[in-house]
N, C-alpha and C positions, 0 to 999 in steps of 0.2 A: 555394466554401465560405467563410463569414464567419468571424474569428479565436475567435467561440465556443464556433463548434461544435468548431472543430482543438483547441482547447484542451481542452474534455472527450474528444474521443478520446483526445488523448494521455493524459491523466489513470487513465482508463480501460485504455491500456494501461500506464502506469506501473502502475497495481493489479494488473491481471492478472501483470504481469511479478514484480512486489517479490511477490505471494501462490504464484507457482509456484517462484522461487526460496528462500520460508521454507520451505513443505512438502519440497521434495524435498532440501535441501543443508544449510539453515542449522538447521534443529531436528535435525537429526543429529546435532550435535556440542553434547557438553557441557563444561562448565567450571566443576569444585568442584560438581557434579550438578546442576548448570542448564543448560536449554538457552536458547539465544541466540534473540532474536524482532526482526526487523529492521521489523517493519509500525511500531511508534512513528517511528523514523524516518523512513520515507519518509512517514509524515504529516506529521510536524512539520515537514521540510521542506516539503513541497507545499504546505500550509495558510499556509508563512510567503511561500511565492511566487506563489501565487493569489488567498489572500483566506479568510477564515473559513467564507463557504457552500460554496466548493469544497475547501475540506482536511474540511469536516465531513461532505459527501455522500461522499468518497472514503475518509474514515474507517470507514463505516455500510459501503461496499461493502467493501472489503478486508476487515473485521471479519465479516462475513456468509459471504464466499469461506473466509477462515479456517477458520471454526467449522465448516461445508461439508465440508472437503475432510479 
C-alpha cells in the first residue's frame, strides 16, 4: 500500500472516529445553552496537515456523516 492510499484511510478513519464521538458524547453537553461541535476542529487541524484537497474532501465527508446521523 503507497503512502496515499494509508493517508486517506486514515483520514477516513479520523472522520469516522471525530463524527461518532460528536454524535454520541460531545453534543450532549451544553454550555450557557450551546452545545459544543468538535468537527471545525479536527478539520482545521487535518487540512493544516495534509493539504487544502484533503482537509476539503474530509470536510464534505464529516459534514455529510453529520447532517446523517
Amino acid at each position: 500500500m503507497n503512502e496515499t492510499t494509508q493517508l486517506w484511510l486514515r483520514l477516513g478513519a479520523l472522520g469516522l472516529f471525530a463524527v461518532i464521538v460528536q454524535v454520541a458524547a460531545v453534543s450532549q453537553f451544553t454550555v450557557f445553552g450551546v452545545t459544543a461541535d468538535i468537527t471545525p476542529l479536527v478539520l482545521a487541524s487535518a487540512g493544516l496537515l495534509t493539504g487544502a484537497v484533503a482537509g476539503s474532501m474530509l470536510g464534505f465527508g464529516m459534514g455529510l456523516f453529520v447532517d446523517m446521523a
